[in-house]
PDBQT receptor file of N, H, CA, C and O in Angstrom, charges set to zero:
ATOM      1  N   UNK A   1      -4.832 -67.393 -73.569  1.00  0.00    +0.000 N 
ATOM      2  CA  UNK A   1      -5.008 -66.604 -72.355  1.00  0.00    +0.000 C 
ATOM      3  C   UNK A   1      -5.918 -67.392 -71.408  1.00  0.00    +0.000 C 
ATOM      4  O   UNK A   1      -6.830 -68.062 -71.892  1.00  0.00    +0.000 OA
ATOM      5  N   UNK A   2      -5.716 -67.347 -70.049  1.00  0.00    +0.000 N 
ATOM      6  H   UNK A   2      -4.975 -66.802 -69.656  1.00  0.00    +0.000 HD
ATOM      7  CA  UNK A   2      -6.292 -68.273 -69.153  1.00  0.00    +0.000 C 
ATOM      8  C   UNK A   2      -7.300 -67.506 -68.452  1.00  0.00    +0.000 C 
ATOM      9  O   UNK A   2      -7.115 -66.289 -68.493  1.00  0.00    +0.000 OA
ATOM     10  N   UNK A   3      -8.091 -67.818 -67.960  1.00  0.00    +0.000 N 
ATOM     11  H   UNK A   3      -8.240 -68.806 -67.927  1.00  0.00    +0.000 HD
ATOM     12  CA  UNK A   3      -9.299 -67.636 -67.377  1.00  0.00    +0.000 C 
ATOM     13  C   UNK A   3      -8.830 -66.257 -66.320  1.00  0.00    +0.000 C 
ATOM     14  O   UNK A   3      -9.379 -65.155 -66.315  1.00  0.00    +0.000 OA
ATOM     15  N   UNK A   4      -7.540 -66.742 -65.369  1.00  0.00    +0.000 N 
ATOM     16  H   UNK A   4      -7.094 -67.637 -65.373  1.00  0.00    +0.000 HD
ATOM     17  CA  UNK A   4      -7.742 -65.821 -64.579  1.00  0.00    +0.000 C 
ATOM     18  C   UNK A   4      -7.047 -64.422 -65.239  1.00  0.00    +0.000 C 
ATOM     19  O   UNK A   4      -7.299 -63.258 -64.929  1.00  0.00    +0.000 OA
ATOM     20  N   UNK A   5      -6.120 -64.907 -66.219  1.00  0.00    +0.000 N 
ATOM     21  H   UNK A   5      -5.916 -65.853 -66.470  1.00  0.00    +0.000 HD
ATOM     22  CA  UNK A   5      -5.700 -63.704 -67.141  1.00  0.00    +0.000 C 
ATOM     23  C   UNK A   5      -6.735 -62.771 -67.839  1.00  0.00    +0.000 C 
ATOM     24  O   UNK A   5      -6.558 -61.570 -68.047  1.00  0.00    +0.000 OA
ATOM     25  N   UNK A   6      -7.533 -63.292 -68.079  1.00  0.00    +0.000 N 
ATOM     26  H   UNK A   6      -7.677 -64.267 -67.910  1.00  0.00    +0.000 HD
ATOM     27  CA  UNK A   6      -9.008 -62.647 -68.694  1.00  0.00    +0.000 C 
ATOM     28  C   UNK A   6      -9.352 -61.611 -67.539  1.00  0.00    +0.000 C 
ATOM     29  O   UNK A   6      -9.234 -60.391 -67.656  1.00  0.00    +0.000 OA
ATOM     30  N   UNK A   7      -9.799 -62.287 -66.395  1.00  0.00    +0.000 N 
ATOM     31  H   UNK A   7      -9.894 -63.278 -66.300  1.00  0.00    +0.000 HD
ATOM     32  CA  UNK A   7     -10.467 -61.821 -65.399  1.00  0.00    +0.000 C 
ATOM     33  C   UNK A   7      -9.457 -60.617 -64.760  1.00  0.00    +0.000 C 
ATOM     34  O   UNK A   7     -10.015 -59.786 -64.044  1.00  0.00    +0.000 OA
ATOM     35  N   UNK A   8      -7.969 -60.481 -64.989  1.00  0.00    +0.000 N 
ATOM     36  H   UNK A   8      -7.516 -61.156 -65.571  1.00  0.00    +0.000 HD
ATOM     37  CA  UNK A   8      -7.582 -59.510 -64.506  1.00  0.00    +0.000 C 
ATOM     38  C   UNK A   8      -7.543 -58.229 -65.644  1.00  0.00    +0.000 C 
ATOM     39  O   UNK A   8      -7.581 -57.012 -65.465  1.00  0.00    +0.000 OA
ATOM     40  N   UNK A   9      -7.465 -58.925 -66.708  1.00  0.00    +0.000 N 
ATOM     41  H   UNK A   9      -7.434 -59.914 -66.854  1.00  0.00    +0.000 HD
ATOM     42  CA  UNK A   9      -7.658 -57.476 -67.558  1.00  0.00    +0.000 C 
ATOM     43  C   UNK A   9      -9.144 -56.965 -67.760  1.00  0.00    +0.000 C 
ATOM     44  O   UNK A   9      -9.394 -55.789 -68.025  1.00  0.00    +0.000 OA
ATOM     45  N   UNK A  10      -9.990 -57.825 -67.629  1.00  0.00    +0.000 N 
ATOM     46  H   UNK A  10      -9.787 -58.780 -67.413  1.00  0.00    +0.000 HD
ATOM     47  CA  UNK A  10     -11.330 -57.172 -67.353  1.00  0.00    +0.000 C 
ATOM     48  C   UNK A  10     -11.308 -56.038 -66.312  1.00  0.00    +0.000 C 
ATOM     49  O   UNK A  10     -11.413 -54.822 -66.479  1.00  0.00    +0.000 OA
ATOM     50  N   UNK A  11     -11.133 -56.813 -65.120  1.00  0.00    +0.000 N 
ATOM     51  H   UNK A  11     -11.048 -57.800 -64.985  1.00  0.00    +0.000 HD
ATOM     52  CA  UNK A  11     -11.071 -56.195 -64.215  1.00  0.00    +0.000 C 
ATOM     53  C   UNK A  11     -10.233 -54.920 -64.213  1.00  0.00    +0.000 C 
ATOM     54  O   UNK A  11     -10.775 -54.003 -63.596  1.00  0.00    +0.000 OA
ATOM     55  N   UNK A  12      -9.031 -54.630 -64.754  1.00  0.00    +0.000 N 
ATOM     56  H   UNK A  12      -8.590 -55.375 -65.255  1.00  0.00    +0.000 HD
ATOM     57  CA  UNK A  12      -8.144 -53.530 -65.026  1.00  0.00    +0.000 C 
ATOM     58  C   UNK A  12      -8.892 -52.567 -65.956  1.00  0.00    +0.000 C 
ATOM     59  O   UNK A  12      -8.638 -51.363 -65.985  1.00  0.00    +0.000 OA
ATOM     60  N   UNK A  13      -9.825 -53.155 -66.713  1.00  0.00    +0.000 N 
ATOM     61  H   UNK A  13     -10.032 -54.133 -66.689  1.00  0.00    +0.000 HD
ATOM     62  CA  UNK A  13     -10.633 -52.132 -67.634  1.00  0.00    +0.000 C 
ATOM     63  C   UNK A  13     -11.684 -51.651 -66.818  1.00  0.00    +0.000 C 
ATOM     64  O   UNK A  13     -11.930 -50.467 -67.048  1.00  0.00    +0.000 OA
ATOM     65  N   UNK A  14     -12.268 -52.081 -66.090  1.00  0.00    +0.000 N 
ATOM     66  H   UNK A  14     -12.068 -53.042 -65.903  1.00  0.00    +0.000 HD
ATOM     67  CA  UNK A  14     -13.252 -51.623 -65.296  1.00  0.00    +0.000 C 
ATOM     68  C   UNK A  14     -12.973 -50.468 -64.118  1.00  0.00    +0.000 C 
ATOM     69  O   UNK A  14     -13.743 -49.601 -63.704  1.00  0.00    +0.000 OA
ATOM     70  N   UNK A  15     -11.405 -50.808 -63.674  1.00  0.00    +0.000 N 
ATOM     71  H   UNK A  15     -10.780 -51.512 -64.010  1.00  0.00    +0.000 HD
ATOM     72  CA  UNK A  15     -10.780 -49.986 -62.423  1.00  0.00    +0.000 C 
ATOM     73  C   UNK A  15     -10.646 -48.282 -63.578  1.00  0.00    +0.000 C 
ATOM     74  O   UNK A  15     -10.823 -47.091 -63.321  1.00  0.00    +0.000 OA
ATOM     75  N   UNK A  16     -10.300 -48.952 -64.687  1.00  0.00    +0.000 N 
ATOM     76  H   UNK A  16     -10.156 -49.920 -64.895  1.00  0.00    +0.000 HD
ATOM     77  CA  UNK A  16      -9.613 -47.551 -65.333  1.00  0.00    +0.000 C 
ATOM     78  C   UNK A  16     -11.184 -46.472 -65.897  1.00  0.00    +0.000 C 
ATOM     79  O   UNK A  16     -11.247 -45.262 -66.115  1.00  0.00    +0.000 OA
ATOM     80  N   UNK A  17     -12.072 -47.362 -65.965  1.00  0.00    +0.000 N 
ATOM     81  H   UNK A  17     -12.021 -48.345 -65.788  1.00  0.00    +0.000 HD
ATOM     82  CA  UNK A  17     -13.524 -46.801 -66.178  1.00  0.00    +0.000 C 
ATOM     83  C   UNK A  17     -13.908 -45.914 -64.956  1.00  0.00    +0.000 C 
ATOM     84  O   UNK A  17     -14.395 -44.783 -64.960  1.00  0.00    +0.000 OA
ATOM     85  N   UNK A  18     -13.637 -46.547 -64.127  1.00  0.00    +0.000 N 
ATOM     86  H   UNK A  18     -13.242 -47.466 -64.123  1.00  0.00    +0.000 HD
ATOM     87  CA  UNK A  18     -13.918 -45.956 -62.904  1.00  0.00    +0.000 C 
ATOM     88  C   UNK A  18     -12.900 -44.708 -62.069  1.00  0.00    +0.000 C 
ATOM     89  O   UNK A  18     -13.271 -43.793 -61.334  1.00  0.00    +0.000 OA
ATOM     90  N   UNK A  19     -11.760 -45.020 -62.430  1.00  0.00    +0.000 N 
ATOM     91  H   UNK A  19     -11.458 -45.763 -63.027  1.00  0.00    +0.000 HD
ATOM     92  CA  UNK A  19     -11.046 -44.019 -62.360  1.00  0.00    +0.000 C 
ATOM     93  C   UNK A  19     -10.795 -42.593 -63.262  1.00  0.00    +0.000 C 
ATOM     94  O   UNK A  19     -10.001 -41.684 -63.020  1.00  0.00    +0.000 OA
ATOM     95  N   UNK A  20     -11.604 -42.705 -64.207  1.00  0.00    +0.000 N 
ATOM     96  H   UNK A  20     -12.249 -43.443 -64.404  1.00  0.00    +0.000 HD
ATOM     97  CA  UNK A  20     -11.849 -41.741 -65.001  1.00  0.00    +0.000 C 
ATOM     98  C   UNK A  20     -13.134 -40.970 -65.129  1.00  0.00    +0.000 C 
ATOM     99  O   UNK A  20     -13.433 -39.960 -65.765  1.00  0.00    +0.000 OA
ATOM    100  N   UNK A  21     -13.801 -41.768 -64.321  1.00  0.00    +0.000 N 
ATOM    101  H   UNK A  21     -13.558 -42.589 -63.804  1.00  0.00    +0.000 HD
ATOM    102  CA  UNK A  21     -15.433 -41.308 -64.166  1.00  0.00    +0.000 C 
ATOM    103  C   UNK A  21     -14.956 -40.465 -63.107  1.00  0.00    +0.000 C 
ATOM    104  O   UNK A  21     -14.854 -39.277 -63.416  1.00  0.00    +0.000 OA
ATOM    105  N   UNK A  22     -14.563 -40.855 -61.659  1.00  0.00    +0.000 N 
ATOM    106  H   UNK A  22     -14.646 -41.820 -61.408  1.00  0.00    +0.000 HD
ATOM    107  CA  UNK A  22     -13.959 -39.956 -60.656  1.00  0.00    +0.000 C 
ATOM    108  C   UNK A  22     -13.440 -38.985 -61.149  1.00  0.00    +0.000 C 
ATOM    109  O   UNK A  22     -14.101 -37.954 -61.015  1.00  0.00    +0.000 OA
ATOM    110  N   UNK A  23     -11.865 -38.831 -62.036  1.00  0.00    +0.000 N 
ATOM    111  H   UNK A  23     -11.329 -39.668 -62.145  1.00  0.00    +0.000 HD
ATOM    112  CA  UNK A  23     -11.446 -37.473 -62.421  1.00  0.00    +0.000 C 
ATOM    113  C   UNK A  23     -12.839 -36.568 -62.973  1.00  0.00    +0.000 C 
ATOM    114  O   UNK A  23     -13.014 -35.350 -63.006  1.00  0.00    +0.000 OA
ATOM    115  N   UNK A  24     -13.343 -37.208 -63.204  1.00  0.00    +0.000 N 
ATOM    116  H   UNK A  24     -13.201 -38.197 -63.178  1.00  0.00    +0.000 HD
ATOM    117  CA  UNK A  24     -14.829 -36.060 -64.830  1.00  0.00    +0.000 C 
ATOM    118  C   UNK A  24     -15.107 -35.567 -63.152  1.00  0.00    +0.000 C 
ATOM    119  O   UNK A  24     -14.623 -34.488 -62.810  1.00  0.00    +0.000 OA
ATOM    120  N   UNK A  25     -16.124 -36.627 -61.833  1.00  0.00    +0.000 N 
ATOM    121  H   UNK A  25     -16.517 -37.503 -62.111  1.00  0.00    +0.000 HD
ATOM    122  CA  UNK A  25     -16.614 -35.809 -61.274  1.00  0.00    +0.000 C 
ATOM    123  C   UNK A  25     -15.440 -34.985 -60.169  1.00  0.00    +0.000 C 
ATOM    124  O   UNK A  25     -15.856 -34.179 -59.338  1.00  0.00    +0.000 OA
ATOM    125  N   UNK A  26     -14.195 -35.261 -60.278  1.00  0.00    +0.000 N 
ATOM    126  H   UNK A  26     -13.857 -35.916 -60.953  1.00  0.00    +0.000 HD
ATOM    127  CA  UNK A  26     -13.914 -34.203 -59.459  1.00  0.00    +0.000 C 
ATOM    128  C   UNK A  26     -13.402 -33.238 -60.316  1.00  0.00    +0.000 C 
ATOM    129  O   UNK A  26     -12.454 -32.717 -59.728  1.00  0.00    +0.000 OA
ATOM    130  N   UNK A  27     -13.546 -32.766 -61.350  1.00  0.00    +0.000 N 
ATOM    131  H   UNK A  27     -14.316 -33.189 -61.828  1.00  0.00    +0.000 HD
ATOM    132  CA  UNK A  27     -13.405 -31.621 -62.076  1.00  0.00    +0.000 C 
ATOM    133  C   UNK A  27     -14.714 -30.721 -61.592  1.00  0.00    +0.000 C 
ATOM    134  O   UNK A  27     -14.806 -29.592 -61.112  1.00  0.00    +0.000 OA
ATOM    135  N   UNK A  28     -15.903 -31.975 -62.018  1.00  0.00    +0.000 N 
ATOM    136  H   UNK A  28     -15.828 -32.893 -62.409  1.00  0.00    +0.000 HD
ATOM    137  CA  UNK A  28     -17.004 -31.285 -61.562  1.00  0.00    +0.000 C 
ATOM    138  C   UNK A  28     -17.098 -29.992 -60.492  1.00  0.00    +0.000 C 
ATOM    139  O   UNK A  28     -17.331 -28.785 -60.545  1.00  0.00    +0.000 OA
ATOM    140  N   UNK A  29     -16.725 -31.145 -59.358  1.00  0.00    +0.000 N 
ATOM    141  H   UNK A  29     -16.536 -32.126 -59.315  1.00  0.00    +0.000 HD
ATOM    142  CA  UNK A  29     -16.413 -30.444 -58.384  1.00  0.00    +0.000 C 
ATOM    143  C   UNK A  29     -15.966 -29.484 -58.183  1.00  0.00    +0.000 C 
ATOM    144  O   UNK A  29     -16.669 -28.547 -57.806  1.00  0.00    +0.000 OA
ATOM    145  N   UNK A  30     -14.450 -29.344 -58.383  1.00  0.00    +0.000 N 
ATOM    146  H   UNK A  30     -13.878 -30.105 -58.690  1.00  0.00    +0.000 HD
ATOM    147  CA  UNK A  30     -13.915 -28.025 -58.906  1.00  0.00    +0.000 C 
ATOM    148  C   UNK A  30     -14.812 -27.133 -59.435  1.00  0.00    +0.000 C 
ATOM    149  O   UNK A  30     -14.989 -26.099 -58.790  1.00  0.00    +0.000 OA
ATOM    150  N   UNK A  31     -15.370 -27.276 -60.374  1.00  0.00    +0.000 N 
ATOM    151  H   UNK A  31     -15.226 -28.115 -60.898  1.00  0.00    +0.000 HD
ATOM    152  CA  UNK A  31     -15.946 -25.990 -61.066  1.00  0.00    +0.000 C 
ATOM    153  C   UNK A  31     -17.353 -25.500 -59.728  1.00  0.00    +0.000 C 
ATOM    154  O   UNK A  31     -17.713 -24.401 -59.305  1.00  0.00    +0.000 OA
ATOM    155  N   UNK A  32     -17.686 -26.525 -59.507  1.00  0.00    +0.000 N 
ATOM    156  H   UNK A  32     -17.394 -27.417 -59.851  1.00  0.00    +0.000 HD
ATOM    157  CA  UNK A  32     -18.852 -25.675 -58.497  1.00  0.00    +0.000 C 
ATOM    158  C   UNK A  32     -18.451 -25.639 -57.142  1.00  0.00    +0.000 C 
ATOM    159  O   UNK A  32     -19.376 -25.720 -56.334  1.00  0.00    +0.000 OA
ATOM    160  N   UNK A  33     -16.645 -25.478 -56.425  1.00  0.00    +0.000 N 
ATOM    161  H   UNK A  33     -15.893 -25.412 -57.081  1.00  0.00    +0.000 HD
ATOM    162  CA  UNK A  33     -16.173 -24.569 -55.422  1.00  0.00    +0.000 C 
ATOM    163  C   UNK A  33     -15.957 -23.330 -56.038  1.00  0.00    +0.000 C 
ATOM    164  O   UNK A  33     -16.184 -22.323 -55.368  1.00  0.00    +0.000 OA
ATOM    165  N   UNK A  34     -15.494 -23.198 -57.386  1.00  0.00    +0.000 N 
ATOM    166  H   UNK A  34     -15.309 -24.016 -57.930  1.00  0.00    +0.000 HD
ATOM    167  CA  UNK A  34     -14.850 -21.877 -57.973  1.00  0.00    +0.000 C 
ATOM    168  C   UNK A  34     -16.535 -21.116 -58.117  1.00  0.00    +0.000 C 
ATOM    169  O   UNK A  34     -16.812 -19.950 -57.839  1.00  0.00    +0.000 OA
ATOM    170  N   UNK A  35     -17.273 -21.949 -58.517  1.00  0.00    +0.000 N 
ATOM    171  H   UNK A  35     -17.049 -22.897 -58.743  1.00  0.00    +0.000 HD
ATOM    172  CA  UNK A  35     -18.496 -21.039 -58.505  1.00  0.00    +0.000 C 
ATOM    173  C   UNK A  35     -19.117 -20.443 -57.468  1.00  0.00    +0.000 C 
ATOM    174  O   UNK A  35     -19.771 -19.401 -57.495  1.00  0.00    +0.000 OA
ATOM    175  N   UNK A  36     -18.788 -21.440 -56.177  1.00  0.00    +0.000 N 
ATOM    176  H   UNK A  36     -18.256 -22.286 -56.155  1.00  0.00    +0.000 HD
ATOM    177  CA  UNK A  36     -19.260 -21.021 -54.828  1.00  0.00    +0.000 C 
ATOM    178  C   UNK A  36     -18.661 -19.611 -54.201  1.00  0.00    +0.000 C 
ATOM    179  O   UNK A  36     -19.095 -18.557 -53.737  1.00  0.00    +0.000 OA
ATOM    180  N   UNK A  37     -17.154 -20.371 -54.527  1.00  0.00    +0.000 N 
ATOM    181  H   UNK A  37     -16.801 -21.228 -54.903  1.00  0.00    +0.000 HD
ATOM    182  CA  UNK A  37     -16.405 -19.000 -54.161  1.00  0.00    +0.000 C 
ATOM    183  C   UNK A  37     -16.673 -17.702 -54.523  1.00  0.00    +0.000 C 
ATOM    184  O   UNK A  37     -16.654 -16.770 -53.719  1.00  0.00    +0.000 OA
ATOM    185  N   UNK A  38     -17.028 -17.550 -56.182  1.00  0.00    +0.000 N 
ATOM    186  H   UNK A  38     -17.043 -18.307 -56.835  1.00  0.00    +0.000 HD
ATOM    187  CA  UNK A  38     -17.636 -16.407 -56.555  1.00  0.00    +0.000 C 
ATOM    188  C   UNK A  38     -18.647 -15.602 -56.275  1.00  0.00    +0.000 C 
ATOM    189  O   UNK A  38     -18.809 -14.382 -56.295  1.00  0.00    +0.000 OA
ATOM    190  N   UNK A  39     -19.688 -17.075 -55.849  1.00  0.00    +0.000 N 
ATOM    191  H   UNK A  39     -19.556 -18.066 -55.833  1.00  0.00    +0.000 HD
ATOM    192  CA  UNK A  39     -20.896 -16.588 -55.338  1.00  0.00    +0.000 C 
ATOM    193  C   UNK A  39     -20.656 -15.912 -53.688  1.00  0.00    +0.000 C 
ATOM    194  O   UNK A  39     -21.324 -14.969 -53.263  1.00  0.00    +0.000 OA
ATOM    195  N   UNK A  40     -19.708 -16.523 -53.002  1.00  0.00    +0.000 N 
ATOM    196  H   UNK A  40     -19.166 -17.288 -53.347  1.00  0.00    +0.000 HD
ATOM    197  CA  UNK A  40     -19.804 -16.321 -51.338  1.00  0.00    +0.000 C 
ATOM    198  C   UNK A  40     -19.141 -14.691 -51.702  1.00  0.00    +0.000 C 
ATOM    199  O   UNK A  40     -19.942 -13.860 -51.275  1.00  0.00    +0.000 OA
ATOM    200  N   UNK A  41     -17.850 -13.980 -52.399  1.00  0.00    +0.000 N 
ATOM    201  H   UNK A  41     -17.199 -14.655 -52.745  1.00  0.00    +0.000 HD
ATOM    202  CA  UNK A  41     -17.138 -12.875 -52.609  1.00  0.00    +0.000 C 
ATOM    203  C   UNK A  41     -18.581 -11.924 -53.289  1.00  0.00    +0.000 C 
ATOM    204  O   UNK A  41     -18.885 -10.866 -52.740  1.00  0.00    +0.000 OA
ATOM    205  N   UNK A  42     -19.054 -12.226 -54.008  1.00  0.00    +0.000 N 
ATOM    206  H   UNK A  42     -18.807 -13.086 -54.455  1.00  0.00    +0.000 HD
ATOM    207  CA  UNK A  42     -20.281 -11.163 -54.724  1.00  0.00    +0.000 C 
ATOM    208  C   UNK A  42     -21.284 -10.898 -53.396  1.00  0.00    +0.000 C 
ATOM    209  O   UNK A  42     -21.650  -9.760 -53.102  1.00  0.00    +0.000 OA
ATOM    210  N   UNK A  43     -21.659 -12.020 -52.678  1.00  0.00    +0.000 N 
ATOM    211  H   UNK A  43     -21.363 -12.945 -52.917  1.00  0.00    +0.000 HD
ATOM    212  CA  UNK A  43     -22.721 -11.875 -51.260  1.00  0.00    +0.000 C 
ATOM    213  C   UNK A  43     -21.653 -10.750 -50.420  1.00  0.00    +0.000 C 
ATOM    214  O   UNK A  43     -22.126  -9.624 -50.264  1.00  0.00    +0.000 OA
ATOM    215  N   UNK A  44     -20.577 -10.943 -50.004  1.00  0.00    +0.000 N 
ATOM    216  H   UNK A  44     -20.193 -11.858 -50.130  1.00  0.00    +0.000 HD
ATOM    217  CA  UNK A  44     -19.732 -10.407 -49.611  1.00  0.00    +0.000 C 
ATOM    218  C   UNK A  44     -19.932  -9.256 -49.572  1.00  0.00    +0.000 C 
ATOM    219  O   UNK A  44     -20.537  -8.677 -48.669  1.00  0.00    +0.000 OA
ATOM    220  N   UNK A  45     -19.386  -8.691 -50.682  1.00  0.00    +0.000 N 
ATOM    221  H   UNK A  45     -18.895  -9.161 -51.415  1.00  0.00    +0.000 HD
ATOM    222  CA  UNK A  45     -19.536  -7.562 -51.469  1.00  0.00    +0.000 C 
ATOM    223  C   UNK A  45     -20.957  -6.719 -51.831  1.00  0.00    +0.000 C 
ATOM    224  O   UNK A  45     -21.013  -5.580 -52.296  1.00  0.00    +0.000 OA
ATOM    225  N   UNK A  46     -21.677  -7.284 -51.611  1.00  0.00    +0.000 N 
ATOM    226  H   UNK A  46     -21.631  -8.209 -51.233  1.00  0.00    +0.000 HD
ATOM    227  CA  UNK A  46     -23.603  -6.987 -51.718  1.00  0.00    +0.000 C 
ATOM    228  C   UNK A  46     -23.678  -6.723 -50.034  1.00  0.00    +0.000 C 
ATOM    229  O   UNK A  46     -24.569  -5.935 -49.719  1.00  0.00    +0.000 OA
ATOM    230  N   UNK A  47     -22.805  -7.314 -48.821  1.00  0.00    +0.000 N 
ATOM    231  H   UNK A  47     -22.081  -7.955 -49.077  1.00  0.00    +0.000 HD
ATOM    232  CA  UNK A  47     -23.320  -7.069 -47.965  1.00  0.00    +0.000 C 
ATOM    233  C   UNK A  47     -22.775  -5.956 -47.213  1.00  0.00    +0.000 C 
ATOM    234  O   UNK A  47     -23.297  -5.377 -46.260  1.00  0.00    +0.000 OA
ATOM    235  N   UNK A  48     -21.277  -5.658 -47.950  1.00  0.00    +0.000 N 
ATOM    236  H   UNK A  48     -20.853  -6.128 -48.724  1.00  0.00    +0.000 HD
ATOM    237  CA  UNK A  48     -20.593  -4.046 -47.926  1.00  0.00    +0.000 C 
ATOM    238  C   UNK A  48     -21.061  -3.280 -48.131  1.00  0.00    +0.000 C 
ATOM    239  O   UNK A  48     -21.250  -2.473 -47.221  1.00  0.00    +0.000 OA
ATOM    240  N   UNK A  49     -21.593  -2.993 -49.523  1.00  0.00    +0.000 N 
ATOM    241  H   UNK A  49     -21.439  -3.649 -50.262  1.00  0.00    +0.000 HD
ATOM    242  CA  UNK A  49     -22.959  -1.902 -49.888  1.00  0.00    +0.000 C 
ATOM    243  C   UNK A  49     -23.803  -1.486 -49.132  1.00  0.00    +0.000 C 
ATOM    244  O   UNK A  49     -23.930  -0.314 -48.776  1.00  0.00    +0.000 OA
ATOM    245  N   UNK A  50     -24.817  -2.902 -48.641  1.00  0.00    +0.000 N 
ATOM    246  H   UNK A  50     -24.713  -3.853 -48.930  1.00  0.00    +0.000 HD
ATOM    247  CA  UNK A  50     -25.533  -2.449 -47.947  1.00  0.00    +0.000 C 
ATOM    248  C   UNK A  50     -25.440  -1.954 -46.538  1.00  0.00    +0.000 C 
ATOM    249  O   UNK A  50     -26.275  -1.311 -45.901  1.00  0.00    +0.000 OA
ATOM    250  N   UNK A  51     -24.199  -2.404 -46.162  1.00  0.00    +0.000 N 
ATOM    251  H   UNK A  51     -23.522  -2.926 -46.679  1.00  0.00    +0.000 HD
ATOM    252  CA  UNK A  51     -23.928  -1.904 -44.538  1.00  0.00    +0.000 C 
ATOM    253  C   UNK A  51     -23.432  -0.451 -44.611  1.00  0.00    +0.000 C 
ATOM    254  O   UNK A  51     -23.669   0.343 -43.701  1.00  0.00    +0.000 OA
ATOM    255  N   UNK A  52     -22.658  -0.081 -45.843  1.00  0.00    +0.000 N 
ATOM    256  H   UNK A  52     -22.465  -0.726 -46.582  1.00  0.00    +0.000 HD
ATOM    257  CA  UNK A  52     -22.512   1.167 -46.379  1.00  0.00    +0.000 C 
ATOM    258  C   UNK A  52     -23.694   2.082 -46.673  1.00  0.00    +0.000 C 
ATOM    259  O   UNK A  52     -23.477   3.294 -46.691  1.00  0.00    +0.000 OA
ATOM    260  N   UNK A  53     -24.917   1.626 -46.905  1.00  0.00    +0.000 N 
ATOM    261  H   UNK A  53     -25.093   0.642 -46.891  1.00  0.00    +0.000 HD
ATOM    262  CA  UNK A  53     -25.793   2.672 -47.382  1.00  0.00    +0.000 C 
ATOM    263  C   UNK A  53     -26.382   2.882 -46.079  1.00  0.00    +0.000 C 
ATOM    264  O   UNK A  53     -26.839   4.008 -45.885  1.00  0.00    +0.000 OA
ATOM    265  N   UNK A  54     -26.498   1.753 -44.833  1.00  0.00    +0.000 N 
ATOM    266  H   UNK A  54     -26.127   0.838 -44.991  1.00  0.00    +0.000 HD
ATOM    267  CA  UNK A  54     -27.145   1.917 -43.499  1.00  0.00    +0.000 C 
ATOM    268  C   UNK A  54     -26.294   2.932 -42.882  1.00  0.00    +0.000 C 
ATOM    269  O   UNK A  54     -26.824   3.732 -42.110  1.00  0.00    +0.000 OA
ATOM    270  N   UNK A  55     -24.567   3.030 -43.216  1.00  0.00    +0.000 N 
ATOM    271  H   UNK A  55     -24.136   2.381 -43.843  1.00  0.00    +0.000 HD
ATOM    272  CA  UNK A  55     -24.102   3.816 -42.190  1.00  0.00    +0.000 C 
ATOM    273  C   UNK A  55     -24.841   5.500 -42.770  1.00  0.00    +0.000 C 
ATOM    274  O   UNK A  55     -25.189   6.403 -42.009  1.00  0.00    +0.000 OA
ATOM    275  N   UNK A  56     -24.935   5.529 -44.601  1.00  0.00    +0.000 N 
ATOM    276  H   UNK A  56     -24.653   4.795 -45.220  1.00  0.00    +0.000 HD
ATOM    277  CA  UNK A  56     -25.272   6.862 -44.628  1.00  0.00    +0.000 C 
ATOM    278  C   UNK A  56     -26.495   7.221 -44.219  1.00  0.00    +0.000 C 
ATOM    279  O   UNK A  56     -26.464   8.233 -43.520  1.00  0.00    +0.000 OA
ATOM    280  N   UNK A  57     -27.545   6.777 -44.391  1.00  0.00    +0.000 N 
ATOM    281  H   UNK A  57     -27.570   5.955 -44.959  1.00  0.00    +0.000 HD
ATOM    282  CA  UNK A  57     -28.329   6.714 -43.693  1.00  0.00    +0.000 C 
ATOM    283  C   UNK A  57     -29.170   7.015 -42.171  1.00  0.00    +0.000 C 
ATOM    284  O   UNK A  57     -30.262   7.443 -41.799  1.00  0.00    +0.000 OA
ATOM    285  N   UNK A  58     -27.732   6.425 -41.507  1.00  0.00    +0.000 N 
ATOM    286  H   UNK A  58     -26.845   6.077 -41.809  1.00  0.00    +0.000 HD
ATOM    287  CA  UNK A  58     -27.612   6.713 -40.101  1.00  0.00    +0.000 C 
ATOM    288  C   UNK A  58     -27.320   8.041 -40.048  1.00  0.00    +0.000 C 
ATOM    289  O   UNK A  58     -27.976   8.820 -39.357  1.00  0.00    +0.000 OA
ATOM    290  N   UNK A  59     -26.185   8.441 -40.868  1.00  0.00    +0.000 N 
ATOM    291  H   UNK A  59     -25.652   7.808 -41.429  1.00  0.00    +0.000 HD
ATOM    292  CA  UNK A  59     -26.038   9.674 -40.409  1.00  0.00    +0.000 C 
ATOM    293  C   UNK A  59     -24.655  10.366 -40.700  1.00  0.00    +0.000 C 
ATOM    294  O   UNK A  59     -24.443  11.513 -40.306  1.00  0.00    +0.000 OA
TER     295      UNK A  59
């Protein structure tokens, strides 16, 4: 195997390292929009209540 043959399968091991580190963090990712989302629908929903208890309140 020749030098530059070396250097491209190195290099192909390194692209695939790196391309798999990306998938892990965009899973990451994923999981903390789905968490956001949950969190922004529960605020949501906390801020129905409370605009609900101001209307009884009111009157």
């Amino acid at each position: 195997m020749d030098k530059t043959e070396e250097s491209l399968i190195e290099s192909r091991k390194k692209l695939k390292k790196y391309i798999s580190n990306l998938e892990l963090k965009i899973e990451v990712i994923q999981e903390v929009i789905k968490d956001t989302e949950t969190l922004v629908k529960e605020l949501k929903n906390a801020f129905i209540r409370v605009d609900e208890e101001i209307k009884k309140f009111k009157g």
